[in-house]
KOLRO-992828 format. One record per residue: x, y, z of N, C-alpha, C, O in turn. Coordinates in nm, 2 decimals. Layout:
KOLRO-992828
X | Y | Z | X | Y | Z | X | Y | Z | X | Y | Z
...
//
This chain:
KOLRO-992828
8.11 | 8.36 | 11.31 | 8.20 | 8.47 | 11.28 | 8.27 | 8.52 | 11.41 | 8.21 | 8.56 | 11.51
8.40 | 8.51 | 11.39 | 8.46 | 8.59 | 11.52 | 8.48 | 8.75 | 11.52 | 8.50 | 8.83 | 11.43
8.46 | 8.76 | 11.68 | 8.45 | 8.92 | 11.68 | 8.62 | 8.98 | 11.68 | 8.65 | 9.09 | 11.68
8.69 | 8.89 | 11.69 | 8.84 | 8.93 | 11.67 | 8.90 | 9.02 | 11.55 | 8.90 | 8.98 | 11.43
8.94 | 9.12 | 11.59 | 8.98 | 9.24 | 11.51 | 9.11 | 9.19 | 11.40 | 9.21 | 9.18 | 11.48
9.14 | 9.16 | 11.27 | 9.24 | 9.11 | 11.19 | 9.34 | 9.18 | 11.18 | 9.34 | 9.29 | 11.12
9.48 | 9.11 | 11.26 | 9.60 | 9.22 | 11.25 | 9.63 | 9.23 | 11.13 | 9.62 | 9.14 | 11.04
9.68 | 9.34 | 11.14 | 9.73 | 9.44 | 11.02 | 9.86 | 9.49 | 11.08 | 9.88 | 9.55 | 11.19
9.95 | 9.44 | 10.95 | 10.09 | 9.53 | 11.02 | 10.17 | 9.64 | 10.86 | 10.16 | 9.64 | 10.74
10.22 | 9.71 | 10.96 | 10.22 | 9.89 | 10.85 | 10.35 | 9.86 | 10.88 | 10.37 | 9.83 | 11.00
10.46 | 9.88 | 10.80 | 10.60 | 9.89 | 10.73 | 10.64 | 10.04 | 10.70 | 10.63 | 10.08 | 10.59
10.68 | 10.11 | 10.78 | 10.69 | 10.22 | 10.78 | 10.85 | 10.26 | 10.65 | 10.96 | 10.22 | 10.67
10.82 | 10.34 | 10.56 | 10.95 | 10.35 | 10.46 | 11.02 | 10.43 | 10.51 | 10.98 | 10.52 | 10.59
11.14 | 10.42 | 10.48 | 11.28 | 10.53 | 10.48 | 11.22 | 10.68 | 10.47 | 11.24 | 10.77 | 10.56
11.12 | 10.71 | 10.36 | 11.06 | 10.83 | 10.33 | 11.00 | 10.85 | 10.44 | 11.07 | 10.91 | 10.53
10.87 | 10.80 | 10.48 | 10.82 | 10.80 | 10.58 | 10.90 | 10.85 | 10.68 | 10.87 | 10.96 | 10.73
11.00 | 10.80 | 10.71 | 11.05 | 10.80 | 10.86 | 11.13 | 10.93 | 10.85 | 11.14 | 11.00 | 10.95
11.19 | 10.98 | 10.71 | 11.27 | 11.13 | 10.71 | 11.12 | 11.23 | 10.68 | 11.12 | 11.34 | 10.71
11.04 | 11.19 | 10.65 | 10.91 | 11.30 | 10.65 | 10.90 | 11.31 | 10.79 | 10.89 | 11.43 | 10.82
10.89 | 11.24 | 10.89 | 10.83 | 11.25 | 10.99 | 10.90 | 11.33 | 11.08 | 10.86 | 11.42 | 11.16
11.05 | 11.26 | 11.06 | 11.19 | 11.33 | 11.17 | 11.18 | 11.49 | 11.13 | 11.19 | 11.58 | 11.22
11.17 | 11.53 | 10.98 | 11.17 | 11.67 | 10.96 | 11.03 | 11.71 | 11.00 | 11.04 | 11.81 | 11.06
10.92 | 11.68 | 11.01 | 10.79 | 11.71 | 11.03 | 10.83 | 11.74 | 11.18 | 10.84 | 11.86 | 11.20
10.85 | 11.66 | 11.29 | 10.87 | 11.67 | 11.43 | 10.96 | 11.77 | 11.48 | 11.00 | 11.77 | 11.60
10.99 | 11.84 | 11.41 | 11.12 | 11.99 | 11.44 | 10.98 | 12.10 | 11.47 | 10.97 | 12.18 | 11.57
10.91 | 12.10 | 11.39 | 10.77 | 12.18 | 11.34 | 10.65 | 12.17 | 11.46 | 10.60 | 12.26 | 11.53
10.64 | 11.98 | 11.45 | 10.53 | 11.97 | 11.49 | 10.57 | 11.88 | 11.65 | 10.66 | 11.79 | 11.63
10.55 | 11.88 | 11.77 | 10.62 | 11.82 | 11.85 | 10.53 | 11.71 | 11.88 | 10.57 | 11.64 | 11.97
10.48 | 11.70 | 11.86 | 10.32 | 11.60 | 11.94 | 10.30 | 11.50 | 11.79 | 10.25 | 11.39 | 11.80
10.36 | 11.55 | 11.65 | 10.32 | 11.46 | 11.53 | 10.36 | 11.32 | 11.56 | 10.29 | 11.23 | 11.51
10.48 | 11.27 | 11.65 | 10.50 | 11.13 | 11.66 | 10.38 | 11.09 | 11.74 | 10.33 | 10.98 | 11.70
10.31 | 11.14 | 11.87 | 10.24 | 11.08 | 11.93 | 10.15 | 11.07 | 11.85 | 10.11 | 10.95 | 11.84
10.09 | 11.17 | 11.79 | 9.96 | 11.15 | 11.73 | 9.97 | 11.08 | 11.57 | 9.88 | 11.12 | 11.50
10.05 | 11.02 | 11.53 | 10.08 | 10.96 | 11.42 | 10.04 | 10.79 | 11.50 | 9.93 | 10.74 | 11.47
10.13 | 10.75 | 11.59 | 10.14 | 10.70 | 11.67 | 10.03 | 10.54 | 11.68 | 10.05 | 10.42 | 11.66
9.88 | 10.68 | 11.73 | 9.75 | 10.59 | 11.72 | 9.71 | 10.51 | 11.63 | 9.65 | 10.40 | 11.63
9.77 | 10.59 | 11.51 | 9.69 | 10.54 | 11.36 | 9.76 | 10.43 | 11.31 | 9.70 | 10.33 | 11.26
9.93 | 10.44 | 11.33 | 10.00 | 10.33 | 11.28 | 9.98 | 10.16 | 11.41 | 10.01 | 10.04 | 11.39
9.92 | 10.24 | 11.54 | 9.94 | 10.08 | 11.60 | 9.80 | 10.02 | 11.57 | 9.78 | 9.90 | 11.61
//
């Protein structure tokens, strides 16, 4: 068994991306800390 971690890649939507742009007016640090979870 390999100890290699299986990439996974995340597709971020149109929604996603306008939730987030209006979220970051609010929240200034939400791209960084979104950030970790999506890489």
């Amino acid at each position: 068994m390999s100890n290699e971690l299986p990439i996974v890649e995340i597709d971020l939507t149109p929604e996603y991306k306008s939730n987030l742009r209006s979220l970051a007016k609010r929240y200034r640090n939400i791209r960084s800390d979104t950030q970790v979870i999506i890489e």
